[in-house]
C-alpha positions in Angstrom: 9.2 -51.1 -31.9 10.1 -48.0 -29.9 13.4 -46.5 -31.1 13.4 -44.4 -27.9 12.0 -45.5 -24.8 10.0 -43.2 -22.4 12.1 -43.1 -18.9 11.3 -41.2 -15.9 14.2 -38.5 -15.3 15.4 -37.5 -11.9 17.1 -34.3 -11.5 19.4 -34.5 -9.0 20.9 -31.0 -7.1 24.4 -31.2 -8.6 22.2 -31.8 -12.3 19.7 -28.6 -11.6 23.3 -26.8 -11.0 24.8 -27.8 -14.0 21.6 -26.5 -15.5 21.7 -23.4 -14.3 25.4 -22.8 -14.5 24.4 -23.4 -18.3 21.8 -21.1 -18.9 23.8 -18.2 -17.0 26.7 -19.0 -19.5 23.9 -18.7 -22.2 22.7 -15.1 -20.9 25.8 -13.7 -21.2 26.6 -15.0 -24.3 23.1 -14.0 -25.6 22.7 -10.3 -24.2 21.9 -6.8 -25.8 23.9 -4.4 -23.9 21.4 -1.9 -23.3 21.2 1.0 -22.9 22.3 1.0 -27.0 25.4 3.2 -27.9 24.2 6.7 -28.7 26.9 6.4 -31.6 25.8 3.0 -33.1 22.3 5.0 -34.5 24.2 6.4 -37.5 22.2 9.8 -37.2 21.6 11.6 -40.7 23.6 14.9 -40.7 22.2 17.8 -40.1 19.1 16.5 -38.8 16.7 18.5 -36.9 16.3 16.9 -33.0 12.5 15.5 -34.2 14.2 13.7 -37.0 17.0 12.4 -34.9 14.5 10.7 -32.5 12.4 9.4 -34.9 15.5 7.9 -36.5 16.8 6.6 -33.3 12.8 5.2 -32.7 12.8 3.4 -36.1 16.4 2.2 -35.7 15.2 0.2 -32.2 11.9 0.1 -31.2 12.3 -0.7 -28.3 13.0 2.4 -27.2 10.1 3.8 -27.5 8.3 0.9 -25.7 10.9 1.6 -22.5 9.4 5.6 -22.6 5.9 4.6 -22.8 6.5 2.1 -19.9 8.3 5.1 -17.6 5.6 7.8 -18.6 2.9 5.0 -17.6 5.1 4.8 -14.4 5.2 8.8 -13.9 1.3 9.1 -14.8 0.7 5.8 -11.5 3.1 8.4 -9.1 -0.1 11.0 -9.8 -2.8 8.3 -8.8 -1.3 6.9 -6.1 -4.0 8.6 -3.7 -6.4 6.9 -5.7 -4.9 3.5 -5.4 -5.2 4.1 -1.4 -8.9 5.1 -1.6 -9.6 2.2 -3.6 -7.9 0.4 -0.8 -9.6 1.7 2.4 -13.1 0.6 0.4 -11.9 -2.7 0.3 -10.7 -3.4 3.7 -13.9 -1.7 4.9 -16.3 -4.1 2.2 -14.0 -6.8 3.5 -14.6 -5.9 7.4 -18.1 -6.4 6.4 -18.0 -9.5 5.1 -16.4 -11.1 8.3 -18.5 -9.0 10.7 -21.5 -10.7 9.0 -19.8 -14.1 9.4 -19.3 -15.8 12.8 -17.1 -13.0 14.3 -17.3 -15.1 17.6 -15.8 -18.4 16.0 -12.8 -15.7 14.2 -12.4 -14.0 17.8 -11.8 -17.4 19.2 -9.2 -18.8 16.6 -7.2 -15.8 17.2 -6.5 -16.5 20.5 -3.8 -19.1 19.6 -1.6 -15.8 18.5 -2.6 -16.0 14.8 -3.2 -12.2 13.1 -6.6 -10.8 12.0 -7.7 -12.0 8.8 -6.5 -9.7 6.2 -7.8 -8.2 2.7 -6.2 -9.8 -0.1 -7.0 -7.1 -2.6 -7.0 -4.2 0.3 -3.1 -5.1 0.7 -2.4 -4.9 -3.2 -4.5 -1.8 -3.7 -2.0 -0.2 -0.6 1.1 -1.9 -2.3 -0.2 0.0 -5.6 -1.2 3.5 -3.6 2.5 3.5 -2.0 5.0 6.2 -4.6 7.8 4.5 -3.2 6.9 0.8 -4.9 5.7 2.5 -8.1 9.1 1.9 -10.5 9.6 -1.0 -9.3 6.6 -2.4 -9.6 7.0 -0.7 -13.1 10.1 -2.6 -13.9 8.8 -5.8 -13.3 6.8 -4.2 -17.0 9.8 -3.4 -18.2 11.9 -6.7 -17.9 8.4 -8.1 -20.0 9.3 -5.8 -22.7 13.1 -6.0 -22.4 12.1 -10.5 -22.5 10.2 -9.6 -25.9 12.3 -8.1 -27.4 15.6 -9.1 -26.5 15.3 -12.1 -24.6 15.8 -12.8 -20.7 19.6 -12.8 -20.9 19.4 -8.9 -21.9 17.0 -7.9 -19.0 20.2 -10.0 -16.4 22.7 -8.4 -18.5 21.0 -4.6 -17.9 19.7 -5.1 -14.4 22.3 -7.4 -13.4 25.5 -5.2 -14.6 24.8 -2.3 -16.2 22.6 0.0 -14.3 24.6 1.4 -11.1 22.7 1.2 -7.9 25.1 2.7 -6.0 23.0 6.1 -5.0 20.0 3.9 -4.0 22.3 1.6 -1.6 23.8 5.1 -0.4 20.3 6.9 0.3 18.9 3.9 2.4 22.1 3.9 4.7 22.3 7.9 5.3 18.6 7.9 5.7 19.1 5.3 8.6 22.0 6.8 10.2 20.8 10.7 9.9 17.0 9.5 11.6 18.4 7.9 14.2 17.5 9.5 17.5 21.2 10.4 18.9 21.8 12.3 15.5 18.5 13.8 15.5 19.0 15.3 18.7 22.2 16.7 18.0 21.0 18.4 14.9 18.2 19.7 17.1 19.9 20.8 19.9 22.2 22.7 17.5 19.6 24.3 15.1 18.3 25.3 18.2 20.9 28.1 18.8 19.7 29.7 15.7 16.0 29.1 16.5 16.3 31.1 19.8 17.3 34.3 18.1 13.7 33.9 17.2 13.1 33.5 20.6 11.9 29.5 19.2 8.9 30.3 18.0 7.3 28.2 15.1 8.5 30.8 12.2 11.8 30.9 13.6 12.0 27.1 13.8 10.7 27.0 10.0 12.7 29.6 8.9 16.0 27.9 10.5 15.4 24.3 9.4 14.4 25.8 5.8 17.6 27.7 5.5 20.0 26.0 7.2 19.2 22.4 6.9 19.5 22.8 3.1 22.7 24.2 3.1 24.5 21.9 5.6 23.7 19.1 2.2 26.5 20.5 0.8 28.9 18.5 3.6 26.5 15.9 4.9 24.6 15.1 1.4 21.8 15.9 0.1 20.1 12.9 1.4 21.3 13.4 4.6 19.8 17.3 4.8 16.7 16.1 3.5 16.4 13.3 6.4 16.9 15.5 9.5 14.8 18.8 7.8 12.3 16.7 7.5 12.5 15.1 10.9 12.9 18.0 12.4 9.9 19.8 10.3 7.9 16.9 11.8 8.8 17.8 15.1 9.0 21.5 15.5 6.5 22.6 12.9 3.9 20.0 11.0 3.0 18.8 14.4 1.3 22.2 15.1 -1.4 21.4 12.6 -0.5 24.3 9.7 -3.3 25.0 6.8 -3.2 22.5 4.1 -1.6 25.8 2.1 1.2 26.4 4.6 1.5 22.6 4.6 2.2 22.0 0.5 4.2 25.7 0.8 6.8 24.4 3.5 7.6 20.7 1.5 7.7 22.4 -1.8 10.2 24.8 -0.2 12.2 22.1 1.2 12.5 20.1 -1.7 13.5 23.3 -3.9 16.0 24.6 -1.3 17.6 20.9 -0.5 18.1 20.2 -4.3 20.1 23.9 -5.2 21.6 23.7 -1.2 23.9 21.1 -2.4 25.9 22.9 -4.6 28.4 24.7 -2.7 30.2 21.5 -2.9 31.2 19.0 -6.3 30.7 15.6 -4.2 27.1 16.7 -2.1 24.7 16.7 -4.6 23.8 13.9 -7.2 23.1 16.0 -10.2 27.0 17.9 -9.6 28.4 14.8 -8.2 27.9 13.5 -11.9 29.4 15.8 -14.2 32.1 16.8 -11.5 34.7 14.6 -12.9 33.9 14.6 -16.4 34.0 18.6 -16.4 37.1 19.1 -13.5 34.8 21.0 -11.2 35.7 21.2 -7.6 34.4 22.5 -4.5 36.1 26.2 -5.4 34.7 26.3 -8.9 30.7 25.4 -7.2 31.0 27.6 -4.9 32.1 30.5 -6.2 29.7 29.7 -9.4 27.0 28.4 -7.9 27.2 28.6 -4.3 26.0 32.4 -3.7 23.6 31.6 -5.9 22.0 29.1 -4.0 22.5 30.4 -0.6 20.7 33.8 -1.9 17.8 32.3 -3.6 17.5 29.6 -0.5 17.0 32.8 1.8 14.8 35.3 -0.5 12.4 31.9 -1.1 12.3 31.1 2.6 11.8 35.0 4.1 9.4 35.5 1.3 6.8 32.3 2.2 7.8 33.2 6.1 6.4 37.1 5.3 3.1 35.4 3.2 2.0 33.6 6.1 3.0 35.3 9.0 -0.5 35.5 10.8 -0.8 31.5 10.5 2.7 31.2 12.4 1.4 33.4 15.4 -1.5 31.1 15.1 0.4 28.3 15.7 2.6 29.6 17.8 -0.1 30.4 20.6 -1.0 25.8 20.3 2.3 25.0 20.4 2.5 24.7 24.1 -0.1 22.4 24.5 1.2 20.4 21.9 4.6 20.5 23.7 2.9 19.3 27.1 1.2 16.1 25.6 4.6 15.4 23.9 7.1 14.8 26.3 8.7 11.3 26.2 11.3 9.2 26.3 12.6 10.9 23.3 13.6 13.9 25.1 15.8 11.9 27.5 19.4 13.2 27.1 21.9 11.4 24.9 25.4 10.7 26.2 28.0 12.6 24.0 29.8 10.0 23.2 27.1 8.1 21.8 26.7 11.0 19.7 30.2 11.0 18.7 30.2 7.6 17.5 26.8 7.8 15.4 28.1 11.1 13.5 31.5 9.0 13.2 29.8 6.6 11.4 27.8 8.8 9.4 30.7 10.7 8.5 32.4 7.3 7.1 29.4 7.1 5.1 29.8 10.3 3.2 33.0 9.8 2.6 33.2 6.3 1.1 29.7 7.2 -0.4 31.1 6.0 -4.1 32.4 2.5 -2.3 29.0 0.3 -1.5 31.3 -2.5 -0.2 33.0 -0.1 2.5 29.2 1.7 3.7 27.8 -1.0 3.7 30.6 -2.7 6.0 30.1 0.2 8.0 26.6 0.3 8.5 26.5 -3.6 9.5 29.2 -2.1 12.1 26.6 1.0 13.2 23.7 -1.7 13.9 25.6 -3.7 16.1 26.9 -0.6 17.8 23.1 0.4 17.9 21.5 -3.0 19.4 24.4 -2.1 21.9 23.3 1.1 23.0 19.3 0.5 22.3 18.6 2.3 25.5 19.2 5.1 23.8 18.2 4.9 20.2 14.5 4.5 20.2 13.2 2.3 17.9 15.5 2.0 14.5 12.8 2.0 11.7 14.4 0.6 8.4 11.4 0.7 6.0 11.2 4.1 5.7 14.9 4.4 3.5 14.2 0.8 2.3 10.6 1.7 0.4 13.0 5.3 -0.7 16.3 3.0 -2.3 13.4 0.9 -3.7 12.1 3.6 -5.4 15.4 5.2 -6.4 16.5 2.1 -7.9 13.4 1.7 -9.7 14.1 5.2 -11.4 17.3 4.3 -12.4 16.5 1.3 -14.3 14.0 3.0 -16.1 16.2 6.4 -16.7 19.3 4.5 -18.0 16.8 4.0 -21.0 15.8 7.5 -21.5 19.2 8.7 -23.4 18.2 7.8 -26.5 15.5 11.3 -27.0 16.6 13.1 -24.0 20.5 13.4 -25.4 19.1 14.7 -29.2 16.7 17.7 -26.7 20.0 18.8 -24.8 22.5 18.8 -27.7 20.2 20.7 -29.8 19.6 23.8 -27.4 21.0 27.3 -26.9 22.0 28.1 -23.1 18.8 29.8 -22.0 16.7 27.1 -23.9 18.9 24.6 -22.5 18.2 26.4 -18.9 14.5 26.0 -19.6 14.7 22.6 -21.1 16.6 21.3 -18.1 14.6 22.7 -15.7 11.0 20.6 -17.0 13.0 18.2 -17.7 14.5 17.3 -14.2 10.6 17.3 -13.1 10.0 14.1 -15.1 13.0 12.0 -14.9 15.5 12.4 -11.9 18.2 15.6 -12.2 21.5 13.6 -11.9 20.4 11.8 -15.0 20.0 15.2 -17.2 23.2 16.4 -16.0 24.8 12.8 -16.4 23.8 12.9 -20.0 25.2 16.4 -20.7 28.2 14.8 -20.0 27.5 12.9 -22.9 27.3 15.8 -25.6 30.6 16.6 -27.9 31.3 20.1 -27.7 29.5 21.6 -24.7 30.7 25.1 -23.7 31.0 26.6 -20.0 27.9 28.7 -20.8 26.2 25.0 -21.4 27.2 23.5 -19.1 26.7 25.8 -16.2 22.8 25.9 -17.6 22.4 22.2 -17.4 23.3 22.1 -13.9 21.5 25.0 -13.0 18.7 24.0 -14.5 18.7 20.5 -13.0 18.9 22.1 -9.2 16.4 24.5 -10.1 13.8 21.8 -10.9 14.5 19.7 -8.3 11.5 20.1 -6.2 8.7 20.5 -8.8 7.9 16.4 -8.4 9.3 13.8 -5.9 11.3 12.3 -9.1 13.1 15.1 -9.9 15.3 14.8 -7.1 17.3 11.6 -5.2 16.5 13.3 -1.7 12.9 13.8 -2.4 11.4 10.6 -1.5 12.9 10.6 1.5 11.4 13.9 2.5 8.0 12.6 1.3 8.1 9.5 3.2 8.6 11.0 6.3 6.2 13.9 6.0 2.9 12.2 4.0 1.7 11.1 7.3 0.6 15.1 7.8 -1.2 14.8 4.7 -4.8 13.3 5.0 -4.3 11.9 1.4 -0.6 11.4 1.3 1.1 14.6 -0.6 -0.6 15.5 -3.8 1.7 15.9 -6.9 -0.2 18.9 -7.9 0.0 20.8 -4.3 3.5 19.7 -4.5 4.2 21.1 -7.9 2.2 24.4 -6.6 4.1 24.9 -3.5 7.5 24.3 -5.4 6.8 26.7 -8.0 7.7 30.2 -6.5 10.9 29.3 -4.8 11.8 27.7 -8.6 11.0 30.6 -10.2 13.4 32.7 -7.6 15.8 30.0 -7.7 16.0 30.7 -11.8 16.5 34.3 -11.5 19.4 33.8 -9.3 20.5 31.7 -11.2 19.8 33.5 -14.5 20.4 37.2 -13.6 23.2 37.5 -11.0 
């Protein structure tokens, strides 16, 4: 005799949500708060920073499995161009294929509207091959190891609550509002002003969107800077066709000089933004600290790559008007100044509610309905350009908010030169704000410390496109003058001089 009887079981809506009401409940109650406490690993006194983060690795090993997950993730950002090669063969092996099919039948199917037949794998090799989707695909690793070892409730608890997505939200509004065409064209016509003492050529546009782009992040944001340079680089300069030298020289540049150009203000730039409260900096203390600073370096980097290739600009300068003649459009149409003036409203209410995601993103909702309003005089609003970049900014954070564990040991345990140095390399492999964020952190910092964090985390924020929020924006719009997408190495090469000026400025004045 069967004690219990087999019966079918229907699941009824209001059942599945008890269910999942349940197993919410359970998360919660079942979570690691991660990242762990710095304070919980019981370091051994006076240990040497090797033996604090083997310690800390042998008191929760899963810390070392989050770093070896983010390096993997740094080490994909380096072979994304061959992810996009890998690609192209594809979808050419796959045009093959269907060519050698009955292309006649295909061509006929796809009259009744339906698209092209697509590669499969081409798609996921390009998905792979894009920088932006590269921590996130990366996380979806991570939440596998955060699921071993802690359980599913632990990777909701982290992702859910814990890490603060607030930058990435913010990046993908400004980026939106600050390329739109009405804002563009005000940054242009003003930039302009300064341009003709040059008499507009192509070094005098460079030199003017290099120099003064930058330092305008210090009211707009950094993201916002880095939007309309790069914009306006497209425009005015990368459209000329420069050598692939000039090319890697001019986005290195602008990554260096948008990351230090930010600091003539506390709320502008990520990095400051984060250790401004904790350390009572204001606007006052960064500029007369770090402000000059910047500024100088931003110039002496700028006139110094202008003077190295001088001939190329006259070059260019002598195509430029046949350039200009195939390129007039409907995007040199004037803009009516009040559109204007409502479009740098809004972006003005961005920056400054740029902590409140509720009130910017109330705001932007507002700016796209005044936008399909006024569409006659927008152009075409792309939003997947500052989607991919908050992707991949919020992608970073996840995996940063795991790094404290061996990166908080390296900063306590330095001097204030080493600490410079330290900072500096540093920032190239895991974003600035989260070094400086961090320093914040560490009992008993002194001025002298923490004025070398900082600087060091501006300084290196242009040697890779993680080492600074802004960077991927600038990247995303620029790539498309780069026949393979911009190389992390002719990045890092093109960064490199301006950092080293930006450090003596830093260092010796």
């Amino acid at each position: 005799m069967r004690l219990f009887a087999r019966r079918p079981v229907r699941l009824s809506l209001p059942f599945l949500g008890l269910l999942w009401s349940a197993a919410l409940g359970r998360a919660a109650d079942g979570a690691v708060a991660l990242p762990r406490l710095l304070d919980s690993y019981r370091d051994p006194a006076g240990a040497g920073v090797i033996d604090l983060i083997l310690h800390r690795a042998r008191a929760e090993p899963f810390n070392v499995v989050a770093s070896v997950v983010f390096l993997l993730a740094i080490l994909h950002t380096f072979l994304t161009a061959k992810f996009r090669h890998w690609a192209h063969v594809a979808e050419e092996e796959h045009a093959a294929r269907v060519t050698k099919r009955e292309r006649a039948q295909n061509a006929d199917t796809n009259d009744d509207g339906r698209p092209d037949e697509v590669s499969f794998k081409g798609q996921v090799l390009h998905f792979l091959g894009e920088v932006e989707a590269v921590f996130g695909i990366w996380v979806l690793v991570l939440a596998g190891v955060i699921t071993w070892f802690h359980g599913w409730p632990s990777v909701v608890a982290y992702i859910g609550n814990t890490v603060n997505f607030t930058e990435p939200m913010f990046v993908v509004v400004i980026m939106a509002i600050a390329g739109t065409r009405p804002v563009l064209k005000f940054s242009e016509r003003c930039l302009r002003l300064i341009a003709s003492l040059g008499r507009g050529t192509p070094g005098a546009w460079w030199l003017t969107i290099l120099i003064v782009a930058p330092l305008l992040g210090s009211f707009i944001t950094e993201p916002a800077a880095m939007t309309i340079g790069a914009l306006l680089l497209a425009r005015q300069f990368y459209v000329l066709k420069p050598s692939p030298r000039l090319a890697y020289a001019t986005i290195g540049l602008l990554f260096v000089n948008v990351s230090v150009g930010g600091t003539l203000t506390h709320f502008a730039a990520p990095p400051v933004l984060m250790v401004a409260g904790p350390w009572k900096w204001d606007t006052l203390f960064m500029l007369l600290n770090f402000g000059d600073k910047a500024a100088l370096g931003i110039v002496i980097s700028s006139v110094l790559y202008y003077l190295l290739f001088r001939r190329e600009f006259v070059t260019m300068a002598r195509n430029r008007d046949l350039v200009a003649a195939g390129g007039a459009d409907q995007a040199d149409a004037p803009v009516p100044g009040w559109i204007t003036a409502v479009q740098l409203a809004f972006m003005g209410f961005t920056v400054f509610v740029a902590h409140y995601p509720p009130l910017f993103i109330g705001g932007f909702l507002f700016f796209l309905a005044f936008s399909q309003a006024t569409a006659h005089h927008q152009g075409r609003l792309d939003l997947r350009a500052p989607l991919l970049v908050g992707f991949f900014l919020a992608g970073l954070v996840v995996h940063g908010g795991l790094q404290a564990w061996w990166i908080e040991p390296v900063l306590k345990s330095m001097g204030e030169t080493s600490l410079y140095v330290s900072a500096t390399i540093l920032t190239a492999f895991n974003d600035n704000a989260a070094i400086t964020y961090l320093a914040t952190l560490v009992p008993g910092f002194t001025d002298e410390l923490k004025y070398a964090v900082v600087a060091g985390a501006v300084t290196g924020g242009g040697l890779t496109v993680i080492a600074n929020a802004p960077n991927p924006a600038g990247q995303n719009i620029l790539q498309r003058f780069f026949p393979d997408g911009v190389g992390p190495l002719g990045l890092a090469l093109g960064a490199l001089p301006p950092t080293l000026i930006m450090a003596a400025c830093f260092q010796l004045l």
